[in-house]
C-alpha positions in Angstrom: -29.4 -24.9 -15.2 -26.2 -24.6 -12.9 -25.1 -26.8 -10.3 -25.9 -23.9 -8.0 -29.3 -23.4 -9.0 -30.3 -27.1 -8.7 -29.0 -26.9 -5.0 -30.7 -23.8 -4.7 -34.1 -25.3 -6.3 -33.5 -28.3 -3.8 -32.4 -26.9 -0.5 -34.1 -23.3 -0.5 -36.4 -22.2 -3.5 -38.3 -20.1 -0.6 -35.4 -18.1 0.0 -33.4 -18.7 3.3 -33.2 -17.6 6.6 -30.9 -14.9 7.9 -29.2 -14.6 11.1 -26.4 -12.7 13.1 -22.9 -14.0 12.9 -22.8 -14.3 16.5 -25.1 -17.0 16.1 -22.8 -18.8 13.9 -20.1 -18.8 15.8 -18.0 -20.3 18.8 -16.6 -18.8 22.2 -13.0 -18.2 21.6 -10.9 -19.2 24.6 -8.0 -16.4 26.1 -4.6 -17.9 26.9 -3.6 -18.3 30.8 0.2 -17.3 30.7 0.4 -18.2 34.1 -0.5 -22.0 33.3 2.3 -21.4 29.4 5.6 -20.6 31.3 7.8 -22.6 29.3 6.0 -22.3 25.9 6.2 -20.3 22.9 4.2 -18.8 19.9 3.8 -17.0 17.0 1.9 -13.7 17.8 -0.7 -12.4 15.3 -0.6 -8.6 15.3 -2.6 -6.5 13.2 0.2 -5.8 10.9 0.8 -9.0 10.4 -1.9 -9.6 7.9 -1.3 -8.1 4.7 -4.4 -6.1 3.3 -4.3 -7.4 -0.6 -3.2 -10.8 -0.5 -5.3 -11.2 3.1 -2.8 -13.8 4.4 -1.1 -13.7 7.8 2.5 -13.0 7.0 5.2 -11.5 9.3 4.5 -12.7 13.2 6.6 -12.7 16.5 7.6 -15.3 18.4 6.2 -14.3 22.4 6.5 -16.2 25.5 5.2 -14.8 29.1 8.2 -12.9 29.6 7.7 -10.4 26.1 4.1 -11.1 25.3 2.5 -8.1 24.7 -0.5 -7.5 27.0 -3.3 -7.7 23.7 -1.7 -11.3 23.2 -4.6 -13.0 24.8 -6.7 -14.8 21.8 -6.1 -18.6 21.2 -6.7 -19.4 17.4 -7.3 -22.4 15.2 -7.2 -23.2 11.7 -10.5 -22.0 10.0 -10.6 -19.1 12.5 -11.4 -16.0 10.2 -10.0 -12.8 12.0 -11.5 -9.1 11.5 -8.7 -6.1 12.2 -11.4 -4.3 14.4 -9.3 -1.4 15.0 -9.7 0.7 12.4 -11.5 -1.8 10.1 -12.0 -0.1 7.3 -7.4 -1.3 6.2 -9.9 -4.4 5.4 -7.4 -6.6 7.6 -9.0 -9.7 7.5 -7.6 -13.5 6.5 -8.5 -17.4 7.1 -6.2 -18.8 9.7 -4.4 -21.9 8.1 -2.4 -24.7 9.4 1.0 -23.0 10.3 -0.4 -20.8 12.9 -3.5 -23.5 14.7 -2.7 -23.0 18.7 -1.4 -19.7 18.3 -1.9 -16.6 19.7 -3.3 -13.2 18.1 -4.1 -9.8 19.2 -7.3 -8.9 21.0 -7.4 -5.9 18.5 -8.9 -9.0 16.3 -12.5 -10.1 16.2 -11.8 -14.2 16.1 -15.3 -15.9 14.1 -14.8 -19.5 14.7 -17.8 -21.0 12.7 -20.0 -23.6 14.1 -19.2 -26.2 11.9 -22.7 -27.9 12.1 -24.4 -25.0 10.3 -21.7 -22.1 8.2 -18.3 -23.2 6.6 -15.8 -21.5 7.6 -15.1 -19.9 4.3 -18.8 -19.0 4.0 -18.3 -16.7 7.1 -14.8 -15.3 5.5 -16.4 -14.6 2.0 -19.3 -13.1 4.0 -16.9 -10.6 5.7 -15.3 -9.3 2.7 -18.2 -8.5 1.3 -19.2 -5.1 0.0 -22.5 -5.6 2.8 -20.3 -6.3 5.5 -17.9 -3.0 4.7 -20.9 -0.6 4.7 -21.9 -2.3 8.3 -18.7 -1.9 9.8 -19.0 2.0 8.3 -22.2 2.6 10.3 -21.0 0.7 13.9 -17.4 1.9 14.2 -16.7 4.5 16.5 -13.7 7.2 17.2 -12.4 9.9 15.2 -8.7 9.1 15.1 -8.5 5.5 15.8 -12.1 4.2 14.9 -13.0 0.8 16.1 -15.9 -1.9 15.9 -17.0 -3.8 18.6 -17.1 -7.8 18.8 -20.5 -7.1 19.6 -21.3 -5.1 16.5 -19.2 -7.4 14.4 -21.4 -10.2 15.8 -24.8 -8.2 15.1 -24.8 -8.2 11.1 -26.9 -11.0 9.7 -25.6 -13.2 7.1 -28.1 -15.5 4.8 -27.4 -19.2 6.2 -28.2 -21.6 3.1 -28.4 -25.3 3.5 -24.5 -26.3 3.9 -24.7 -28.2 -0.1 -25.7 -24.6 -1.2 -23.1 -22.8 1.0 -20.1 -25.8 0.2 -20.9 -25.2 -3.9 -20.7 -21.2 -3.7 -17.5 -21.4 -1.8 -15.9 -24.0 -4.5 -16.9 -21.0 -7.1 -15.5 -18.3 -4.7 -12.6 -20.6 -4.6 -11.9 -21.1 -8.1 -12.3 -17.3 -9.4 -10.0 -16.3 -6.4 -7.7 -18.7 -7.7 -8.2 -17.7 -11.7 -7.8 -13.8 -10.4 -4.5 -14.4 -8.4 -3.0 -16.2 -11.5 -4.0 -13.3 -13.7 -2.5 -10.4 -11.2 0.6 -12.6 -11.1 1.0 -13.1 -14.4 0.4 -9.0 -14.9 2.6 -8.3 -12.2 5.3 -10.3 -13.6 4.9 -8.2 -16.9 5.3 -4.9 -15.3 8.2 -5.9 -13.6 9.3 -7.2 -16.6 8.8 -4.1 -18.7 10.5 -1.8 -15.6 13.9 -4.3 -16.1 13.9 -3.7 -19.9 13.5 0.0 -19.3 15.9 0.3 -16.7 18.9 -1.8 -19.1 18.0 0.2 -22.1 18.6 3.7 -20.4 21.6 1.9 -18.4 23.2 1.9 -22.0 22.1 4.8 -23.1 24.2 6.3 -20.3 27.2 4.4 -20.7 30.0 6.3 -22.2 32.5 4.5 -21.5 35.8 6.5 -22.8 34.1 8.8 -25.4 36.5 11.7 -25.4 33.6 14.1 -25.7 32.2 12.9 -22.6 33.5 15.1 -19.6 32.5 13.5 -15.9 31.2 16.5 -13.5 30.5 16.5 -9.8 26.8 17.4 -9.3 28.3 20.3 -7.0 29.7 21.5 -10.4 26.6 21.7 -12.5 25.4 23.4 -9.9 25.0 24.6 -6.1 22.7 22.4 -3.8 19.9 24.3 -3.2 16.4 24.2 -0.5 13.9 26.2 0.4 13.6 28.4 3.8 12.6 26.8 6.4 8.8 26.6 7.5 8.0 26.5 10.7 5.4 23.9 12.2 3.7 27.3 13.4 3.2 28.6 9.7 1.3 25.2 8.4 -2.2 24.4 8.7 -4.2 21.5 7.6 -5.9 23.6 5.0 -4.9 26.9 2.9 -3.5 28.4 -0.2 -0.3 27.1 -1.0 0.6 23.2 -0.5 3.6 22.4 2.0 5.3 19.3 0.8 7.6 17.0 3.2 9.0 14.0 3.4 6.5 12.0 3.8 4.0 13.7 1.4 6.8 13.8 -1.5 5.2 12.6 -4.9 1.7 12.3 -2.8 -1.4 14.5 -1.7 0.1 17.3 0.8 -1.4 17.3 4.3 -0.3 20.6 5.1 -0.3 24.4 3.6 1.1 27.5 3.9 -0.6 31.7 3.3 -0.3 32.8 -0.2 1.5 35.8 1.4 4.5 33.6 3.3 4.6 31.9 0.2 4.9 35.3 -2.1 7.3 36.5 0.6 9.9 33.3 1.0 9.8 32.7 -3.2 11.3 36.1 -3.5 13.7 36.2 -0.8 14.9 32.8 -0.5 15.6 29.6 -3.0 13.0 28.4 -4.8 13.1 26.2 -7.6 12.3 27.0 -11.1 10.3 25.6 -13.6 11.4 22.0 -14.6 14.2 22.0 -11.9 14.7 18.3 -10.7 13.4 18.1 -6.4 15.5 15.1 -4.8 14.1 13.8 -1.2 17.5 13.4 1.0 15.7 11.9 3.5 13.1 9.3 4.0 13.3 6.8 0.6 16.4 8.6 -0.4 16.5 9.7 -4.6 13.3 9.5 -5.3 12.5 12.6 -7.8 9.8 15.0 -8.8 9.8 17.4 -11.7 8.9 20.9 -10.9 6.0 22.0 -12.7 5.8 25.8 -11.6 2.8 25.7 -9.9 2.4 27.4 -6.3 4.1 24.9 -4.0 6.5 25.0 -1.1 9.0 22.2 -0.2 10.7 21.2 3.1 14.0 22.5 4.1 17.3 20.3 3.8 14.6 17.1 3.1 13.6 18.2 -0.4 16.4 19.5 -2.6 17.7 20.5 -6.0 20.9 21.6 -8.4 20.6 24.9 -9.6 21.8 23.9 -13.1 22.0 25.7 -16.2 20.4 24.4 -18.8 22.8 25.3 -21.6 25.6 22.9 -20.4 23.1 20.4 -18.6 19.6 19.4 -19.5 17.0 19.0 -16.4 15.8 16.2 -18.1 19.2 14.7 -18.2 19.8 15.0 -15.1 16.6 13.4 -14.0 17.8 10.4 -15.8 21.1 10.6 -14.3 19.6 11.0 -10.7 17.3 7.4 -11.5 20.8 5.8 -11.4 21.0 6.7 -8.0 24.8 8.3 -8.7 25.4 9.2 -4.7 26.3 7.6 -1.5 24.0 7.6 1.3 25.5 9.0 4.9 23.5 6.8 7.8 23.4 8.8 11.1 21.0 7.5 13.6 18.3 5.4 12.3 17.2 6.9 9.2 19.8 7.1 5.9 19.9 10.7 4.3 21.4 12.4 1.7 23.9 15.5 2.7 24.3 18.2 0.7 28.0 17.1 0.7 27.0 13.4 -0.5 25.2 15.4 -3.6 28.0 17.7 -4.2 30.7 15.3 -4.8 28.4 12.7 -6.6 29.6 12.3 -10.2 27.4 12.2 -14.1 28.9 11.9 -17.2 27.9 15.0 -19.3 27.9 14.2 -22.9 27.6 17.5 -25.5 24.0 19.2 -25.1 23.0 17.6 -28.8 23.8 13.8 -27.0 21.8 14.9 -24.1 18.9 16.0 -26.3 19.0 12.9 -28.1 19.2 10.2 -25.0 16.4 12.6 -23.1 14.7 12.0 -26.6 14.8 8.4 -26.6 14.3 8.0 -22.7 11.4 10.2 -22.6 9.9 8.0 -25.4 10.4 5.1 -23.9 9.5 6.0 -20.5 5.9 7.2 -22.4 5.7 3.1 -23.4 6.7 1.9 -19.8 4.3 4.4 -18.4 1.5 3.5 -20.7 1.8 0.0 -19.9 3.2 0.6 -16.2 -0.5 2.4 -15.6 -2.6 0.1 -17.9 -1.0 -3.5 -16.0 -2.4 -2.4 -12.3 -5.3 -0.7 -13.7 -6.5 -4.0 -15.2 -5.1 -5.7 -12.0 -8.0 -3.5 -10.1 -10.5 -4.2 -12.8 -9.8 -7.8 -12.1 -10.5 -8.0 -8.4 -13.4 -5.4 -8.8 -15.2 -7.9 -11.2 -14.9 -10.7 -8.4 -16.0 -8.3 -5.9 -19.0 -7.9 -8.1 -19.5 -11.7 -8.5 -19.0 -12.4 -4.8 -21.4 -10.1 -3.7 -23.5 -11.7 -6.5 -23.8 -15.2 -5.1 -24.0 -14.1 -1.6 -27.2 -12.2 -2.3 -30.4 -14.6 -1.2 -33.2 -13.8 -1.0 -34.7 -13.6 2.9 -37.3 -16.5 3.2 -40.7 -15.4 4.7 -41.5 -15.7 8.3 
């Protein structure tokens, strides 16, 4: 028999007693900027809790003169805060030391436990739990910008062991959140790992340094910059035939679409890349890449670009490679860095023979199989990881209700 179920067989072999957080809980106090002229603290926004790691990570610094009018909420070490707009980002931590007396956002539902009956992890590991998640589901409310009340946050009934019980499930909790950190570290740091080695292998692949047969090109000779015609706001809806890629959705799930017939009518008449052409977003996260496939697509105008090249003097695939070495220089106008057409133009690749092409494309696409393999193995068994201590956690906070 486990420690746990000798506490449980001592403290509640009946089952034990649920009630709503609220009545677990203590009044949270509001700062009074009028009586905190001179003082200063860090401000707890909802961004400033990271959704994975469920730590509190970048804050402000706020007096009465920039305080922001939802920094009102006094918290204290132990404090767990709730993201109650739109809950379901699962923004959620345990306040610790560095930020006791501080302030955060009334978009937070604070839970202060009452130390004489919940632990203050016992209500955090109860709010992360799969339970809680489908609660919040049900009580939020809004469309756009959903939201959960204190009220309803306060409503959802947790089982409240004896505190030996509660104090021996949270050491547990403890120690697999600790063992599963250490693993996704130790993964992460192998992926990374992997992406170095991959990136200093093709490095030297595409080092020539002054092989005769190696002739250096501008981009704008391999090939004209080329877009698609612009499509107007107008001519998008949020469902249809064709997807319309932009910045933002590049290398994601589009959000917008376009007729079959303005996309049969603008393919014919205007640019339109071909099969295995090499898109290049100019704007946004500049140089990121996506290989055509030929499917029925449309992409945004000056944003999402490509070389017209021909394929007997320069591969695609070769120039995909050339493009991950990020061979431009980025024009910054206004707050967001772009690529011009010009900046592409004049950027310069070394063009090896089409045989040396075929070969390094050979060995790249290869190894970029490898890193791939691995690249989508590491984060899938990352995931597999936390979803077996989200089975576990849910496990040992399952009681059973003790009878009236």
């Amino acid at each position: 028999m486990s420690r746990l179920d000798e506490l449980i067989a001592e403290f509640c072999p009946n089952g034990v007693e649920f009630v709503p957080i609220g009545d677990c809980v203590e009044k949270v106090t509001n700062i009074k900027w009028s009586e905190s002229k001179y003082e200063s603290f860090q401000y707890v926004d909802l961004t400033s809790v990271d959704r994975n790691t469920h730590q509190i990570t970048e804050t402000q610094t706020i007096n009465v003169d920039n305080a922001p009018s939802r920094a009102q909420q006094i918290i204290q070490t132990g404090d767990v805060l709730l993201g109650a707009t739109r809950p379901m980002l699962k923004r959620y931590c345990l306040v610790n030391d560095d930020y006791n007396g501080q302030i955060c956002s009334t978009g937070f539902c604070v839970l202060r436990a009452n130390a004489s009956i919940v632990l203050q992890k016992w209500i955090y590991h109860q709010i992360a739990s799969t339970s809680f998640f489908t609660h919040v589901e049900r009580y939020q409310k809004g469309a756009s910008y959903p939201a959960i009340s204190d009220t309803d946050v306060k409503r959802y009934e947790i089982p409240l062991p004896p505190l030996p019980v509660q104090q021996e499930i949270v050491r547990i909790l403890d120690n697999f959140t600790e063992l599963t950190a250490e693993l996704t570290a130790e993964l992460t740091a192998e992926l990374t790992a992997r992406r170095k080695q991959y990136e200093y292998y093709r490095d030297l692949l595409m080092t020539f340094g002054d092989n005769p047969a190696v002739k250096w090109m501008t981009l704008g000779e391999v090939g004209p910059v080329c877009m698609c015609k612009r499509i107007m706001k107008a001519e998008t809806s949020p469902v249809g035939d064709v997807p319309f890629f932009k910045i933002g959705t590049f290398e994601k799930e589009p959000d917008a679409f376009i007729s079959q017939e303005k996309y049969d009518e603008y393919r014919k008449a205007y640019s339109f890349p071909k099969k295995g052409d090499i898109l290049i977003s100019a704007a946004g996260t500049i140089g990121r890449t996506v290989i055509y496939d030929g499917k029925p697509a449309y992409y945004q105008d000056s944003n999402i670009v490509w070389i017209d090249n021909d394929e007997s003097k320069v591969l695609n695939k070769y120039l995909y490679y050339c493009y991950a070495m990020k061979p431009w220089s980025v024009s910054t106008g206004g707050t967001i860095a772009r690529l011009y057409n010009d900046n592409i133009s004049r950027a310069k690749i070394p063009v090896p023979p089409l045989k040396e092409q075929q070969r390094i494309v050979a060995i790249l696409d290869r190894f970029d199989a490898l890193c791939n393999d691995l690249t989508s193995g590491l984060p899938a068994e990352i995931e597999a990881r936390h979803k077996q201590y989200e089975y576990y956690r849910d496990k040992l906070l399952t009681f059973k209700e003790l009878s009236a």
